[in-house]
C-alpha positions in Angstrom: 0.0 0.0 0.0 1.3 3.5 -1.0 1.3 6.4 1.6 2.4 9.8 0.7 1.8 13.1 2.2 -0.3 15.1 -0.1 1.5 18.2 -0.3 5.0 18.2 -1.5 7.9 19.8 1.1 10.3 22.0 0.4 14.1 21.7 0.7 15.3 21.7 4.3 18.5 22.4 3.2 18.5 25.4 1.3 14.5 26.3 2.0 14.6 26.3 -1.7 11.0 25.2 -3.4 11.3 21.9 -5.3 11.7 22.1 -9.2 7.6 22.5 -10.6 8.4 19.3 -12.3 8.9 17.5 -9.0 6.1 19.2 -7.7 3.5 17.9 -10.2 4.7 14.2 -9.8 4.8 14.5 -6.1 1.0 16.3 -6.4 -0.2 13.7 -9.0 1.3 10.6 -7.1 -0.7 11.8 -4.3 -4.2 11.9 -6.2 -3.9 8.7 -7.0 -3.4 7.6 -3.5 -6.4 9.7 -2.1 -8.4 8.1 -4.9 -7.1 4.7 -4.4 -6.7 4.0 -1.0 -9.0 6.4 0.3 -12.0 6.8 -2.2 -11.9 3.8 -4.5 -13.3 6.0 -7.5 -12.2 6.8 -10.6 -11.2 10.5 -11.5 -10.8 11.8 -14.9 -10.1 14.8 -16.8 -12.4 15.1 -20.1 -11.7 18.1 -22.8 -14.7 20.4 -23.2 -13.8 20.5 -26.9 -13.9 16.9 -27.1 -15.9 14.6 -24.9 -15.1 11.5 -25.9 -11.7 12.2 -24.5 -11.2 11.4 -21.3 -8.0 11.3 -19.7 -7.0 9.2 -16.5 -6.2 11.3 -13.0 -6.7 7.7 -11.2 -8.0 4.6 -11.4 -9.8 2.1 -8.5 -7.4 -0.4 -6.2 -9.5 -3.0 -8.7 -10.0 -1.3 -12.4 -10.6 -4.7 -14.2 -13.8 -5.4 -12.1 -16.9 -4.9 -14.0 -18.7 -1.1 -13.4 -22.2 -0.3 -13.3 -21.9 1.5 -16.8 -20.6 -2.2 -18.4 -24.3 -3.0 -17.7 -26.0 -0.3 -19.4 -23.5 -1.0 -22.3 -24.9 -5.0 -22.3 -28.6 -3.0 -22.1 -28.1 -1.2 -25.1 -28.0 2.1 -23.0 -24.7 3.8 -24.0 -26.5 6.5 -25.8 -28.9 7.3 -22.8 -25.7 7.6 -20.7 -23.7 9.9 -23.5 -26.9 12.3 -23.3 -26.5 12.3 -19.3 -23.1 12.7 -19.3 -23.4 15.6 -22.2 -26.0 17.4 -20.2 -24.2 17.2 -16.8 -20.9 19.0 -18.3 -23.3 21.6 -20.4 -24.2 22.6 -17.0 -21.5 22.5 -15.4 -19.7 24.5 -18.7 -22.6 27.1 -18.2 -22.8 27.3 -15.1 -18.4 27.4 -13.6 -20.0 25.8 -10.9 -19.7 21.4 -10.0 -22.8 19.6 -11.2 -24.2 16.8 -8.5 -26.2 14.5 -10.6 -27.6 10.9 -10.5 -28.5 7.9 -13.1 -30.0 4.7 -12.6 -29.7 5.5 -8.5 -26.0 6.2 -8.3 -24.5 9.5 -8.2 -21.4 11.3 -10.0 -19.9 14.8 -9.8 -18.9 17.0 -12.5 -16.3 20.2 -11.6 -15.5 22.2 -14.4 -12.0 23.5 -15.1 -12.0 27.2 -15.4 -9.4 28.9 -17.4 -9.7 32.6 -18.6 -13.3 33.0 -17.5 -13.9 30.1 -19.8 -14.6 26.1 -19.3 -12.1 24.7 -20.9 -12.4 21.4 -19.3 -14.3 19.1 -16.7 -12.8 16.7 -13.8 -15.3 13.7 -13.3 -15.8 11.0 -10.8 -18.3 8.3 -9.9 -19.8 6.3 -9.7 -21.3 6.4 -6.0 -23.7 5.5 -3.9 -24.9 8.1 -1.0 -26.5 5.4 1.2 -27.1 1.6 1.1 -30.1 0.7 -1.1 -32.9 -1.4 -0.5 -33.2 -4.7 -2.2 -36.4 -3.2 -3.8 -34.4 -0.2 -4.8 -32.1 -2.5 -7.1 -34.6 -4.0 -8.4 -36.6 -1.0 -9.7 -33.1 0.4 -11.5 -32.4 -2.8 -13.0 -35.8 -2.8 -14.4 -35.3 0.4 -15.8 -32.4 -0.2 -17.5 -33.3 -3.8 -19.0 -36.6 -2.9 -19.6 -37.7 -6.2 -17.6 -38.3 -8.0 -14.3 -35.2 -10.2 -13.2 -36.3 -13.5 -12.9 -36.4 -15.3 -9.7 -33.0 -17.1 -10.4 -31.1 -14.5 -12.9 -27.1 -14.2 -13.0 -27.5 -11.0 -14.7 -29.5 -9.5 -12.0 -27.1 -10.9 -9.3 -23.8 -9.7 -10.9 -25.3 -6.0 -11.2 -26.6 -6.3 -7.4 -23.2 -7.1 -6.3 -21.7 -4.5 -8.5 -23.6 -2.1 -7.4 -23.2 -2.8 -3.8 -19.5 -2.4 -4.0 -19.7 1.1 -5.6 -18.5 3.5 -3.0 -20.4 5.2 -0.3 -20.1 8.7 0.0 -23.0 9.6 2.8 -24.2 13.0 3.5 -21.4 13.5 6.3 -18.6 13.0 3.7 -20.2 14.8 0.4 -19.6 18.3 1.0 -16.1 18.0 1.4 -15.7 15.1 -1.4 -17.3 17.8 -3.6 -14.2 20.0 -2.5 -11.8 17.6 -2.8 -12.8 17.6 -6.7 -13.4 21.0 -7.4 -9.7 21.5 -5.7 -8.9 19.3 -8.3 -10.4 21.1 -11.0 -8.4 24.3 -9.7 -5.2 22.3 -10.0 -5.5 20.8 -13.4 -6.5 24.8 -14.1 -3.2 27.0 -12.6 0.3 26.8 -13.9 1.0 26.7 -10.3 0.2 25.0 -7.3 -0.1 26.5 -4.1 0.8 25.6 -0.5 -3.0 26.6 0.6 -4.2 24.1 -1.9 -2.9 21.5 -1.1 -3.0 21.9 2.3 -7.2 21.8 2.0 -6.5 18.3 0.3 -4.8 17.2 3.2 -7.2 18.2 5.4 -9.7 16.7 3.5 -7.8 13.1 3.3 -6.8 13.1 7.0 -10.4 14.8 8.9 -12.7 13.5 6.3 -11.5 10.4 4.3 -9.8 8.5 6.8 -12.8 8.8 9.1 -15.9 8.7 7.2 -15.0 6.8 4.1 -14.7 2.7 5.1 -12.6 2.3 1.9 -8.8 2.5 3.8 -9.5 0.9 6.7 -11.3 -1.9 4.5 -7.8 -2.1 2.4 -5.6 -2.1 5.2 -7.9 -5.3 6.6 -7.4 -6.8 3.4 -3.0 -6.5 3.0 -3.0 -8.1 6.4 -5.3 -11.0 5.2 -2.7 -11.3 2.5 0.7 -11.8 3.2 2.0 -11.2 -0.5 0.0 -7.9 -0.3 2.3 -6.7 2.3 4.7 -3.6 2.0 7.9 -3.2 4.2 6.4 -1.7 7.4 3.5 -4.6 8.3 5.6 -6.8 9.8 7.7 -4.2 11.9 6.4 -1.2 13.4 2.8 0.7 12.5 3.1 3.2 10.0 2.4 6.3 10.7 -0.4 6.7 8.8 -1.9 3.6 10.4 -1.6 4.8 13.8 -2.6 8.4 13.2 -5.4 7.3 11.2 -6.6 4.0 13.2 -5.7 5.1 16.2 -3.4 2.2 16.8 -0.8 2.1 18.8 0.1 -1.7 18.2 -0.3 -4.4 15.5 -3.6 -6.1 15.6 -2.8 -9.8 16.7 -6.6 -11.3 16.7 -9.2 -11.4 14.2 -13.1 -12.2 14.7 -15.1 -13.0 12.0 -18.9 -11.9 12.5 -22.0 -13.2 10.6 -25.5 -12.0 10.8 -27.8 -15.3 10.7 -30.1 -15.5 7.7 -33.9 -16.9 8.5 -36.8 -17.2 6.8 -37.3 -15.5 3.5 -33.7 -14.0 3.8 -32.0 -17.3 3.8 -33.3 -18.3 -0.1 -33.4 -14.0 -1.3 -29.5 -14.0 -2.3 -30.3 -10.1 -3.5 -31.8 -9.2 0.3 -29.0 -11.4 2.0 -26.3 -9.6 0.1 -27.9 -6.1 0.9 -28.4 -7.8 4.3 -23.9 -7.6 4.8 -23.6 -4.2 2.9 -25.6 -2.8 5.8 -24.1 -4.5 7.9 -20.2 -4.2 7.1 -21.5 -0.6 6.6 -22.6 -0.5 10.6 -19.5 -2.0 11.6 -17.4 0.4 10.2 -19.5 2.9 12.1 -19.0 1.0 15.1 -15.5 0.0 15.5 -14.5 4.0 16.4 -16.0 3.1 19.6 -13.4 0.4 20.0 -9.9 0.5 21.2 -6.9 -0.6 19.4 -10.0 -2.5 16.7 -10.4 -2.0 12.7 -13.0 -3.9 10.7 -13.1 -5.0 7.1 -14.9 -6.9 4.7 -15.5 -10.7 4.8 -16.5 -10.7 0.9 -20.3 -10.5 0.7 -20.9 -12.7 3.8 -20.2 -10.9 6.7 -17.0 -8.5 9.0 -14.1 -8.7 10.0 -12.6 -7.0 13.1 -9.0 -7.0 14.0 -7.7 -6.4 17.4 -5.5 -6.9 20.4 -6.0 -6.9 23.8 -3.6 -5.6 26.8 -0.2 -7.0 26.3 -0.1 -6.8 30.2 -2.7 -8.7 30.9 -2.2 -12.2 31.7 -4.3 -15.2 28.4 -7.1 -15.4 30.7 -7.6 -11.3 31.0 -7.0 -10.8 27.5 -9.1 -13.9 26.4 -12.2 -11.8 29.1 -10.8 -8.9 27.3 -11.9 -10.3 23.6 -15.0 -11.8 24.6 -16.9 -8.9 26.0 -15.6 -6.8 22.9 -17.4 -9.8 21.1 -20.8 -9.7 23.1 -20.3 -5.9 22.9 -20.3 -6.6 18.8 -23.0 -9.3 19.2 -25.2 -6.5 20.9 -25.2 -3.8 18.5 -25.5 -5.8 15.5 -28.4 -7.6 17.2 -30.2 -4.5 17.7 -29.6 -3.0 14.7 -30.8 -6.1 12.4 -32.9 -8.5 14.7 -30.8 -11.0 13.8 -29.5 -13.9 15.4 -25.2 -13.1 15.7 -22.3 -15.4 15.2 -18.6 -14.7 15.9 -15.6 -16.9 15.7 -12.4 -15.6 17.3 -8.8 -17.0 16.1 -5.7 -17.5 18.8 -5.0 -14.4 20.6 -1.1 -14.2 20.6 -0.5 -14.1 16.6 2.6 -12.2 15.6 2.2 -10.1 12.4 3.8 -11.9 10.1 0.8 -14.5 11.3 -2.2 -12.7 11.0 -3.3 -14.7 7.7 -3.7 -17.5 9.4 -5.7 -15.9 12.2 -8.1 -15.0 9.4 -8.2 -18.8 8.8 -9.0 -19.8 12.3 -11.5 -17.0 13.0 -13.6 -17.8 9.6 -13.2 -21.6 10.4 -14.3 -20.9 14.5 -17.0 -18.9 12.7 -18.2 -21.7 10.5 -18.6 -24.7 13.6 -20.0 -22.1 15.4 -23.3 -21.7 12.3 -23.2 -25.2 11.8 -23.3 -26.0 15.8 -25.6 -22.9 16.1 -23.4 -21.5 18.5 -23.1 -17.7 18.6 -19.7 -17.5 19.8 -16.7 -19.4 19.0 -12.7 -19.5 20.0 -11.1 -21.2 17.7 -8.1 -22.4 20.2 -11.6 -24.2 22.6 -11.8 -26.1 19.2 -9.0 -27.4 17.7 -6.2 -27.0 20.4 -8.3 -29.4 23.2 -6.8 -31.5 25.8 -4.4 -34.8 25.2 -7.3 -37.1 26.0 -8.9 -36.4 22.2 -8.4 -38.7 19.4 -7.2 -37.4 16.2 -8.7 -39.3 13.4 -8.7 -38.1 9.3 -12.1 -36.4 7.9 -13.0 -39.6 6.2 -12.4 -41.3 9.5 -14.6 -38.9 11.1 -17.3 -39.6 8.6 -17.5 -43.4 8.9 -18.0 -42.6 12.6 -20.7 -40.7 11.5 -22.6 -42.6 9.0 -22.4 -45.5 11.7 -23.8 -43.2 14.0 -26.4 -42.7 11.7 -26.8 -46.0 11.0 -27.9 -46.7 14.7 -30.2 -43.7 14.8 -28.5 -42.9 17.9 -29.5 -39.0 18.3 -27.0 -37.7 20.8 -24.1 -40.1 19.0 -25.5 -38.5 16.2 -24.7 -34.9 17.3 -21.3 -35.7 19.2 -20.2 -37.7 15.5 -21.2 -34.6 13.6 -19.8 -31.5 15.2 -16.0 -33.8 15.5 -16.3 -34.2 11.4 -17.4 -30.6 10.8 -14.8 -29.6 12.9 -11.8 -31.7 11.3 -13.6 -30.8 7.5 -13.1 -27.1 8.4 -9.9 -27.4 9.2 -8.7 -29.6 6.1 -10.3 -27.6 3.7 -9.1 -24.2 5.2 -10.7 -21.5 3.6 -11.3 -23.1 0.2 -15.3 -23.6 -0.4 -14.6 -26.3 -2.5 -12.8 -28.1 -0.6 -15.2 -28.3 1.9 -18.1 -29.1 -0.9 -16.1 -32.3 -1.9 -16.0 -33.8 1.3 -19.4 -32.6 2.5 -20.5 -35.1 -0.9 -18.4 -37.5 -0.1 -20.5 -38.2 3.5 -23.7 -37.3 2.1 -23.5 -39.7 -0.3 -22.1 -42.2 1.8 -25.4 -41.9 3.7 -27.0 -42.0 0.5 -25.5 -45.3 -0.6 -25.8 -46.5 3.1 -29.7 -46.1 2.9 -30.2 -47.6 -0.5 -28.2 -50.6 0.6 -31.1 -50.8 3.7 -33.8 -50.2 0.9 -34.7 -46.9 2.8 -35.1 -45.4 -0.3 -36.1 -46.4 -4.0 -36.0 -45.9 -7.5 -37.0 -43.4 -9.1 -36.4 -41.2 -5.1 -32.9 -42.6 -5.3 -32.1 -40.7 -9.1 -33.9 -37.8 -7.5 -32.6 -38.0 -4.4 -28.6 -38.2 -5.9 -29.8 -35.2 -8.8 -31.3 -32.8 -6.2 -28.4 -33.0 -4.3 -25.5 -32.6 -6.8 -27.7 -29.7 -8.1 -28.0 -28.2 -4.5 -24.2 -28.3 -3.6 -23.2 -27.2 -7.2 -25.1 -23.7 -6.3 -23.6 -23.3 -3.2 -20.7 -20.8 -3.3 -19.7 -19.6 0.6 -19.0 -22.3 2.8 -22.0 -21.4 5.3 -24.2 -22.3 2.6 -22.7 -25.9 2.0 -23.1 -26.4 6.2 -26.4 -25.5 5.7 -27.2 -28.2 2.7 -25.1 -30.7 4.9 -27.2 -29.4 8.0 -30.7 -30.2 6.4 -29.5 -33.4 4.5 -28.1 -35.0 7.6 -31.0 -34.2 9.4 -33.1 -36.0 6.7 -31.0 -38.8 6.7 -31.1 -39.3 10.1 -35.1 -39.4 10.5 -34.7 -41.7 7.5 -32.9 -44.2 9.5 -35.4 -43.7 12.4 -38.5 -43.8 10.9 -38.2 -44.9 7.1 -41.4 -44.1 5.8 -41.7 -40.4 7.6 -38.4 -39.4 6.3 -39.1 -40.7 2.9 -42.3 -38.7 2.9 -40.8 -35.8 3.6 -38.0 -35.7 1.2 -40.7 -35.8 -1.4 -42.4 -33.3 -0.1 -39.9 -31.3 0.3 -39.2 -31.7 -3.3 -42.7 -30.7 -4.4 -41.9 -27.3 -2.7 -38.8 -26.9 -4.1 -40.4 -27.1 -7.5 -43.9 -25.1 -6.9 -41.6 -22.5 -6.1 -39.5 -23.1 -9.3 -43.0 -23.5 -11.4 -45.6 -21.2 -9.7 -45.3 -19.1 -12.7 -47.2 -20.9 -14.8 -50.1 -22.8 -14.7 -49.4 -25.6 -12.2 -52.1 -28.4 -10.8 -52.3 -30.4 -7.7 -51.9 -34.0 -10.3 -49.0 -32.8 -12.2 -47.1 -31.9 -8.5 -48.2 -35.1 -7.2 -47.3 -36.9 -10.4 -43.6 -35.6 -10.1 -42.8 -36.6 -6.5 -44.6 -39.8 -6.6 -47.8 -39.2 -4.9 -51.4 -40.1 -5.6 -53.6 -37.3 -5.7 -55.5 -38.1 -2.5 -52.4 -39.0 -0.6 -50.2 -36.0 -1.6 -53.0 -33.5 -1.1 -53.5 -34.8 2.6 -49.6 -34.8 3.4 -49.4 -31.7 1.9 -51.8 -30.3 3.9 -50.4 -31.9 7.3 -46.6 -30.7 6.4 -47.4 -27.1 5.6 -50.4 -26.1 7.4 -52.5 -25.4 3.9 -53.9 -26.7 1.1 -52.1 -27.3 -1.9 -54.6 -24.6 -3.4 -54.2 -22.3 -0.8 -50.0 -22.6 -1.0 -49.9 -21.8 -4.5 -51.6 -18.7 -4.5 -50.5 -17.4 -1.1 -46.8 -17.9 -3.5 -48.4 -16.1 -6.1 -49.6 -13.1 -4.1 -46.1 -12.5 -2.3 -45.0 -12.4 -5.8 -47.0 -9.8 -6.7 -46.4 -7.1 -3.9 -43.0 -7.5 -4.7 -44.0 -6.3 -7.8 -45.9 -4.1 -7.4 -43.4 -2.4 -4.7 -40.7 -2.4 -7.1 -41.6 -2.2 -10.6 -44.3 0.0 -12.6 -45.9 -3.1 -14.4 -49.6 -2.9 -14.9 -51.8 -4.8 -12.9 -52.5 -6.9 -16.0 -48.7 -7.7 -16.6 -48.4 -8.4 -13.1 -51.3 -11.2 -13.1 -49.4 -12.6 -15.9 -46.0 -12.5 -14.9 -47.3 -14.3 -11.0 -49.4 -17.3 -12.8 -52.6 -16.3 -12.9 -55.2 -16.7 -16.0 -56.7 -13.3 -15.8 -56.3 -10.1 -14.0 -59.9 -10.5 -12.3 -59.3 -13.4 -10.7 -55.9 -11.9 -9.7 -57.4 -9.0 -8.2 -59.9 -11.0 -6.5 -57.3 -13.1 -4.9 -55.1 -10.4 -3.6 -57.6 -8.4 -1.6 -58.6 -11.9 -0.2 -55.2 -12.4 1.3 -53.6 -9.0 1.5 -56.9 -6.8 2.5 -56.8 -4.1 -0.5 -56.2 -4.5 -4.1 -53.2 -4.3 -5.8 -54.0 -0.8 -6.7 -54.6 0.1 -3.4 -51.9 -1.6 -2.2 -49.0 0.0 -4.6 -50.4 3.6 -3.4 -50.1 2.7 -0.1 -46.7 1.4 -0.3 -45.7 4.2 -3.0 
């Protein structure tokens, strides 16, 4: 990471000013810093005269990642963007003053370069964001740039969410002087010379505003110590001074805790709401951790935090270990207030030395995982995996003989004891590599698999389904707390399977049928062809149906269809008409009539309320 005081010095020895060469490099090598390590933005310099010619001030940490303009380009909307941008600089040209303007939901500012009285020139940055959107919000700016609804299960849509998520923030606190910082810039690019006063304001700006409000530095700085190869001369010696002026630091961190918010209900199957879910959230940490001592936070991808810490070097392990865990309930506290969420934290060892602090990111994500599969909310890593000489080391596919036996016997609490010992030994041989952990998550559940076809438990044509659903399941899952949850459910399953054959077979298949209703809802669907595909008779599907999920098949399917619909109708400006088409129903009557039976109004009256 490059640090550089903005503002070059003068000559100690003669207090003679440095050539206006060295000046401009020294000035221009420090835009580029505030830009990438402080505002992750591009900045450019386009020529009034010619527009299409833009010329780079700076560019992000990460330039080759796609933008939101890449996906008006795939829409067909570069023209409707070249007319934005036009009209934004004719203001700004007409005006000598910076134009604040937004497209699609994100924002950009335009500061025109003055020379002679005259625009001669603009300096542009953006995209941004000035607060963190609603999932609904998204979903109304991707329809107005594709001219259609995502569907329910649409890459397109869920690349641009994430895209948009990781545009910078720039909230109200931090605008004014952002604004500053590029009409500064503007003033720059516009005098022959620079001027002490000048850039002075810039470092102001960088050190009062950027480094406090902005998550974007401290979010880097978490990131270099995740990597080792990342690393520049100072991170395994003393702080820099940036880092402890900044941070307020006075030591290396030596202890990580990786946090998760807990995703239930609805929000565990919406991947758009559970990634908008950890923007807020990594959002209120950042806001958060100025209230801790010697603690920065960062990003754990798209999943959850990161904060990085260390407690009293004169405290004896047990103080400092009291020490981390009430920082941790102090985290579990706020971020269960501000979401409503269940919290889960894994903590690494708390005596890493800097040169280790990747592999305290290891132990804290892996602490973090036993503790979602285990459903506990807090987690030390060294409770885990550095245990008394009494325990039995055994391999992962040791482990998961144990636990298929287990199974096997339908012994419950065996059962448990078996599972949390081969989750624990499969977290720590796959590290942090998701795929890892898929393969030998398959390799037990379809030892269990094999194990109850041998018994006869289960039959053809549920055995093809069975091995299908699940290699379709685990192919999906990306993070590794989405694979514990597929191993969660299909463990459970197997399990009541050996218990009580005929229950858990029943289940399975209904489980299936409401796996695909939701897949199928949008078309005309009937109770046979359901009952057909999981291999039910009409009588005897419609009863367990009934008994599993508390309603009618009926009534299931167009409770489904009417959630649909306000969704719609909060987000998009479809007619009624399209809407009733789009959510499975034959006409917009009988879709009207429906609605106001569940939901109390009609979908009129509903989408002016909620307008």
């Amino acid at each position: 990471m490059r640090k550089q005081i903005l503002g070059p010095k003068t000559s100690s020895a003669a207090d003679a000013p440095m050539p206006s060469w060295l000046v401009r490099v020294l000035s221009h090598n420090a835009v580029i810093n505030l830009f990438t390590d402080y505002i992750s933005l591009p900045c450019y310099v386009v020529a009034r005269n010619n527009p299409n010619l833009w010329y780079t001030l700076a560019l992000p940490p990460s330039p080759t990642e796609p933008s939101p303009f890449q996906f008006e380009l795939y829409f067909g909307k570069k023209e409707v963007r070249a007319n934005y941008n036009r009209q934004c600089f004719e203001q700004a040209a007409n005006t000598k003053k910076g134009v604040l303007a937004e497209h699609l939901g994100l924002w950009d500012y335009f500061s025109p370069v003055v020379q002679g009285g005259k625009c001669v020139a603009y300096v542009f940055s953006g995209s941004f964001k000035r607060e963190i959107p609603l999932a609904e919000t998204i979903t109304q700016h991707y329809i107005t740039m594709a001219g259609k609804a995502p569907g329910l299960t649409d890459p397109i849509f869920n690349n641009y969410t994430q895209t948009y998520l990781k545009t910078p923030l720039v909230d109200e606190g931090t605008l004014p002087d952002f604004r500053r910082l590029l009409d500064l810039l503007a003033k720059m690019v516009s005098e022959e010379k620079l001027t002490p006063a000048l850039l002075e304001d810039m470092d102001r700006i960088k050190s009062q505003t950027l480094a406090r409000r902005m998550p974007n530095r401290m979010w880097h700085y978490t990131e270099v110590k995740r990597h080792r190869l990342l690393w520049g001369a100072w991170q395994g010696s003393e702080l820099a001074p940036w880092d402890r002026e900044e941070f307020r630091l006075s030591r290396h961190p030596n202890t990580v805790l990786a946090v998760m918010i807990a995703k239930e209900g609805a929000a565990a199957t919406n991947e758009i709401r559970s990634m908008v879910e950890a923007a807020q959230m990594q959002w209120s940490c950042f806001q958060f951790v100025h209230e801790l001592p010697e603690t920065v936070c960062g990003q754990m991808e798209q999943q959850g935090a990161f904060f990085l810490t260390s407690p009293d070097p004169k405290k004896s392990p047990a103080q400092a270990r009291l020490q981390v865990r009430d920082m941790a309930l102090s985290i579990e506290t706020f971020l269960r207030k501000q979401f409503k969420s269940s919290v889960y934290i894994g903590v690494s060892r708390l005596d890493h030395a800097s040169e280790e602090m990747p592999d305290a990111f290891r132990e804290a994500v892996l602490a973090l995982h036993l503790g979602l599969h285990n459903q506990k909310s807090l987690v030390f890593y060294q409770d885990q995996y550095t245990s008394g000489q009494d325990r039995t080391e055994f391999s992962v596919m040791e482990w998961a003989s144990k636990l298929v036996e287990a199974c096997g016997r339908a012994e419950e609490k065996e059962i448990r004891l078996m599972r949390e010992e081969y989750v624990r030994e499969a977290l720590r041989a796959s590290g942090e590599k998701a795929e890892v952990l898929k393969v030998f998550l398959l390799q037990l559940v379809f030892l269990l698999l094999e194990t109850v076809q041998k018994r006869s438990l289960v039959q053809e044509p549920q055995y093809s389904n069975l091995t299908n659903e699940i290699s379709e399941k685990y192919g999906q899952a990306i993070t590794s707390a989405e694979l514990l949850g597929l191993f969660r459910t299909h463990l459970e399953f197997f399990s009541g399977l050996f218990q009580s054959p005929l229950r858990g077979e029943r289940n399975f298949r209904l489980d299936r049928a409401r796996d695909y209703v939701a897949k199928n809802f949008q078309r005309t669907l009937s109770l046979s062809e359901v009952a057909s595909r999981t291999g039910f008779s009409v009588s005897r599907f419609s009863r367990c149906f009934k008994e599993a999920f508390g309603m009618g098949f009926s009534d299931y399917l167009l409770t489904l269809r009417c959630d649909h619909a306000r969704r719609l109708l909060e987000t998009t400006r479809l007619s009624i008409g399209q809407i009733a088409q789009d959510c499975g129903f034959q006409s917009a009557s009988y879709f009207i009539q429906q609605f106001k039976r569940r939901v109390g109004q009609t979908p009129q009256s509903y989408r002016q309320h909620k307008g």
